[in-house]
Structures are given as C-alpha cells and as structure tokens.
C-alpha positions, -999 to 999 in steps of 0.1 A, spaced: 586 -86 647 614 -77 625 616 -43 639 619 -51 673 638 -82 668 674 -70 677 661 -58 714 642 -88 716 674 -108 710 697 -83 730 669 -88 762 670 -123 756 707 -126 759 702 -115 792 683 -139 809 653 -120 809 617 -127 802 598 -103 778 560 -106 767 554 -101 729 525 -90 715 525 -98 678 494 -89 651 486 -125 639 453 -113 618 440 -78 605 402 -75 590 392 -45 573 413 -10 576 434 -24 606 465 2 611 492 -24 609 499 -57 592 502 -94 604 539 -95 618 536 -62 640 551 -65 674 549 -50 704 579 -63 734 569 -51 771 601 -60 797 594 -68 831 606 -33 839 576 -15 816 601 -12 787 583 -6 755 596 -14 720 572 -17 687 540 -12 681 507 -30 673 482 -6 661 495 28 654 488 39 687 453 27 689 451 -4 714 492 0 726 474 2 760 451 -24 761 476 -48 750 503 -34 774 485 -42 802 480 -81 787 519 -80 786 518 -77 820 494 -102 830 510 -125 800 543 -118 822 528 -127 852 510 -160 845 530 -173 816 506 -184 799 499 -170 766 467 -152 753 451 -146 718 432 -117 723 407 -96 697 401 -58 691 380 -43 670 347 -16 669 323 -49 668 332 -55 705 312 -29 730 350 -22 747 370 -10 715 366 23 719 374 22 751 411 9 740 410 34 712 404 11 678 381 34 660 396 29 625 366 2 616 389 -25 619 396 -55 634 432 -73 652 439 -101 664 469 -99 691 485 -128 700 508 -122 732 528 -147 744 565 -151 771 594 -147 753 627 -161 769 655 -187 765 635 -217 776 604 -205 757 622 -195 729 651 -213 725 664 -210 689 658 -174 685 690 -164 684 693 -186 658 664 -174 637 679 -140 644 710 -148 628 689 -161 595 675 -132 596 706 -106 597 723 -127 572 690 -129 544 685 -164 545 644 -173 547 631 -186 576 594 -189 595 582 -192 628 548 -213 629 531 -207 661 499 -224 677 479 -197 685 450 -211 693 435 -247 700 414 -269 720 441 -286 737 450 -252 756 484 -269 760 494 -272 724 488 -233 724 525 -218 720 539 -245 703 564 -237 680 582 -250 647 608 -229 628 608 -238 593 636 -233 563 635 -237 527 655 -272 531 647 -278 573 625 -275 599 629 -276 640 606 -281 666 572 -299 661 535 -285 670 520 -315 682 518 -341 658 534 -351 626 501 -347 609 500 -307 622 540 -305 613 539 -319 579 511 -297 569 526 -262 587 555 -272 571 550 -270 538 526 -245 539 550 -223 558 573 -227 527 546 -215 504 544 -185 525 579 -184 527 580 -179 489 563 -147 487 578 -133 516 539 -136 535 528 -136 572 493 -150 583 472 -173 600 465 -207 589 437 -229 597 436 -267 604 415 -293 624 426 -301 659 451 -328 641 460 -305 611 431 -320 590 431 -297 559 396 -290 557 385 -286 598 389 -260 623 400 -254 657 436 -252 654 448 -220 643 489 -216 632 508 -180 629 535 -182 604 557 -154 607 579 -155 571 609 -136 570 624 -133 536 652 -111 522 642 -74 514 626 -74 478 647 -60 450 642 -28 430 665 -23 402 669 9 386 681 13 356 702 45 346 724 62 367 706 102 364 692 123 392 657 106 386 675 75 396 690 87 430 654 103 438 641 64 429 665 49 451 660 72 483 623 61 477 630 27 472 650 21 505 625 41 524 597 15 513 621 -18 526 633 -22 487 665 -36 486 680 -13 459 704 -20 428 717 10 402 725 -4 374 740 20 349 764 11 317 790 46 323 815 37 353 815 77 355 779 82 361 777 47 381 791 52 415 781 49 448 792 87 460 765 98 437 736 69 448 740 68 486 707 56 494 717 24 470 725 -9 483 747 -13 454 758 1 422 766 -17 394 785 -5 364 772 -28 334 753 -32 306 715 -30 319 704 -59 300 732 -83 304 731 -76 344 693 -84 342 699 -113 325 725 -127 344 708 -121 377 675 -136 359 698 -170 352 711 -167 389 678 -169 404 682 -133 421 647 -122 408 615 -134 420 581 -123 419 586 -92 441 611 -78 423 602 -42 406 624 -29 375 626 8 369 641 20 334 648 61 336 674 58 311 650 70 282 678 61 258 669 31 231 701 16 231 698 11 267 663 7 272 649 -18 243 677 -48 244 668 -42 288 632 -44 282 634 -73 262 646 -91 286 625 -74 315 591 -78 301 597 -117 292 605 -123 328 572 -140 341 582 -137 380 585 -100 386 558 -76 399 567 -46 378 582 -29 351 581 7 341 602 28 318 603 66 320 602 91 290 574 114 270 550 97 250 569 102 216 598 87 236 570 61 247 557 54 211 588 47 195 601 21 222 570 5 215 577 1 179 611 -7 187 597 -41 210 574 -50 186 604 -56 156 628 -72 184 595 -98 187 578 -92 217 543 -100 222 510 -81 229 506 -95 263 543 -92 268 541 -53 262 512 -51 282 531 -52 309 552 -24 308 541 5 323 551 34 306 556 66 306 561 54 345 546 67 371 509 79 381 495 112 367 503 133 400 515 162 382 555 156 391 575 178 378 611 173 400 629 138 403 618 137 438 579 139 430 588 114 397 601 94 425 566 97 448 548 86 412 570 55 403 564 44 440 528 52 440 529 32 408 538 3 417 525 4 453 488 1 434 499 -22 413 507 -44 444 478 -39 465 454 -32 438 443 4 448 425 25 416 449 53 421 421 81 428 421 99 457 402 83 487 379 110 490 364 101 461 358 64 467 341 40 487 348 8 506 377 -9 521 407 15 521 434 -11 525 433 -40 501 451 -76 500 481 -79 480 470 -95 443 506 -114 444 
C-alpha cells in the first residue's frame, strides 16, 4: 500500500470512496508480495497493482462490486481454482486479495497513519480479514511501537494483534496472522492482516570511490535508505553521490560505532566496505562484524587484498564465527568488471543472502523460485 498511499490519502481528502484491493497472502511464485495494493475510484481510476498484471482484471471488477455493496470481500486466485486462467494467474501461484471501502468513515485515521509514514516513524494496520462473525470482518486497529487505536472485537483479539503486530513491526514484515474466533492462540477462524510499515532499511557504504556511487544508485533503487560514509571531506560530498540519502564525512568506524550506540542499526541494515585500504577497513570491520543485528557485511578487494585483512582481524581479536561473516571479496562471481556491474554483484549478494536463493542461474534449478526471507 505504500505505493499508492499518497493518492489514496489525496482521494480520501476529498470525500470520496475508493475500493482497495491489497495482497494479504502469497503461496508459491506469486508475482507480488503481502502489502500490494490496488485503489479503483468510483470513476474507474486505477492506481497500483496486485499481481504484475495477472489478475488486475478480476480484481477490478470486485472493486466495483466492493464499491457498490460496501461490504468487503476476501477473495483467492490461483491455478488450483478451475477460473485462474481465465483471470490470467498462470505463474503457479497463489493470492489472496483482500478488497475492502476505503473512505473517511471507514477509515478514519488514515491520514494519520499517513503522516507516520511520511515522517519514518513505525506503525501497523491490523485488519480482520476474515471471520465467522461476518461483521467483525473489516475491523481495524492501528498499532505503534508505544500505542495502539481502534480495537478488533475484543480485548482478547486486541491484546494478542497487538503485540504481535509489534513483533512484525520489528522486522519491518507484512502477513497474515491466525487466531480463534476470540483470538485464542492456538484456533482458527479469525484471520488478521497486519500491514507493517517501517522506515526504509539502511545500507552504508563505506568509501567514497566510483564503486561507491554505482552501490548507492543500486541501493536506492532496491528501497535502501543509503549512507556514504567516507573519512576525506574532498572525496565525501554529495555532488559526487547523488543517488545518496546522505553523505557523511567521518571516520568509517567511529560513524559505525556511534550509530551502533544510537540504535540506528537493526537487523536489516547492510554494510558495504569498497575502501580496500587497511587503515580504513580493519578498525571498520571490527566493529561491523561484532554487530549481532545486521544482515550483511562485505568488503571489496582481490584476494591478496582479502587475505591480509583477514590476518589483520585475526591480531585485532576477532573470532572465527565473527569473520565468518564477512563476505569478501564482495559480491557474487558474475564476471563484473565496471563499478556498475560490481554494483549488480554486491546487490545480488546480499539479495541471496536475504531470501536464501543459491546464486545459480534458475535454469539450472528446481523448485520454488521465490523463497521466504531467513530474517
């Protein structure tokens, strides 16, 4: 929904009612993830998508009936059913679509959410999407780190959305969660969306050279929220790393370590080092590679370059499983030669890392194609 969410909240400004069909629950190589959204206006208008293209009809024309009845639908796709390749889902997978009226008495502290949202504070939006009670369906609490507004039905059901909609909240996740009709933990027949929107994750790249400006264009592109970090104020500006959120002029490990202590890094966070010089990149990795929370770090130079840093870490202390960590030289073996293809190898990189994909080319694999994230 983030996507759309700025026409959403212009249309709702207006006074006008907008169906919005949102992905609640993907199995197997479904085209987009849990969050998707599709808004349909009552004049046909069309923002966002669902699918990639493959059911946008199907679910356009619930919109509409969603518009006309008000009353919201969860609706499946997927090759199982005899209809889905009728509506064009012949990816092998499977969505679940929840579509639902959108407008100021439905809906009304979105503009608030909104504004969380602009200004990178966390906040959720649990949603009943399905239940026996077809009345509780739509039901909707908005949940923060320290608050939460709106209830789903009982204190039983809000209590346990609630703080499982800050565990989700955490690592930045979207899905459906499962409950008995009264939020018993182990039952079924309620089923809660929780829609978590958390601040961009962070990439930090260390070294201010062309590698790094190919990193950051890369970065940005993949939703990274992107930090240069670079020691040589003359190198270090942001004329020369546009695509950067920020530049920093600083020592790389003292920045790390001070936005370590201030709680800036999490478990999303990805640290690139492309300086390749050891009086930059050994007091940084120290510090890097002892920092439990983040997803990755990866340091770029030749395998000499490689070995000695490693001998390096091992006098400053640092453990086995500590070094195992790093990922150096960075990158996968793609054959990159300019800092733009480095830069498609450092994001390929870590974009297996996250989701757990081998790194070979799917031709020469079976199975599932997409996987779950491993963090």
């Amino acid at each position: 929904m983030r996507e759309v969410m700025p026409e959403l909240v212009d249309w709702w400004r207006t006074g006008n009612r907008v169906a919005v069909g949102t992905v609640v629950a993907t199995f197997r190589s479904a085209p987009q993830p849990p969050g998707a959204s599709m808004i349909v206006g009552l004049d046909g208008a069309v923002l966002g998508s669902v699918s990639g293209g493959c059911v946008e009809g199907a679910v356009y024309e619930l919109a509409q009936e969603v518009l006309a009845a008000g009353t919201p639908v969860l609706q499946r796709y997927g090759v199982s059913d005899f209809d889905a390749f009728a509506v064009g889902l012949t990816c092998g997978g499977i969505i679940d679509v929840y579509v639902e009226q959108v407008d100021r008495a439905t809906f009304p502290e979105l503009e608030d959410v909104f504004a969380d949202i602009e200004r990178g504070h966390p906040v959720a939006i649990a949603t009943v999407v399905d239940h026996p009670d077809s009345a509780r369906v739509g039901r909707r609490m908005i949940v923060r780190p320290d608050s939460a507004q709106g209830s789903l039905g009982s204190g039983r059901i809000d209590d346990g959305v609630r703080d499982d909609a800050r565990g989700l909240l955490v690592h930045g996740q979207s899905q459906v969660l499962s409950y008995g009709p009264d939020g018993e933990r182990r039952g079924e027949g309620l089923r809660v969306f929780v829609q978590a929107f958390t601040p961009a994750p962070r990439m930090l790249v260390f070294g201010a050279i062309d590698f790094a400006a190919a990193t950051a264009r890369i970065g940005a592109f993949l939703g990274y929220r992107v930090t240069v970090c670079d020691a040589r104020p003359v190198f270090a500006t942001a004329a020369r790393f546009r695509d950067a959120d920020e530049v920093v002029v600083d020592w790389p490990h003292r920045y790390l370590a001070a936005e370590a202590a201030a709680g800036r890094i999490d478990s999303r966070t990805v640290i690139t080092v492309l300086t390749h010089d050891p009086k930059f990149d050994v007091p940084l990795l120290e510090v890097g590679l002892r920092l439990p929370q983040v997803a990755y770090v990866g340091a770029m130079g030749s395998r000499r370059t490689h070995d000695d840093r490693m001998t390096r870490l091992r006098e400053a202390g640092l453990t086995e499983s500590e070094l195992g960590r790093l990922r150096s030289p960075i990158g996968l073996d793609l054959g990159a030669r300019t800092p733009e293809e480095a830069a498609v190898s450092i994001a390929a990189e870590i974009l297996s890392q996250r989701w757990g994909g081998s790194g070979q080319p799917l031709s020469s694999t079976s199975g599932r194609i997409h996987h779950a994230a491993l963090s």
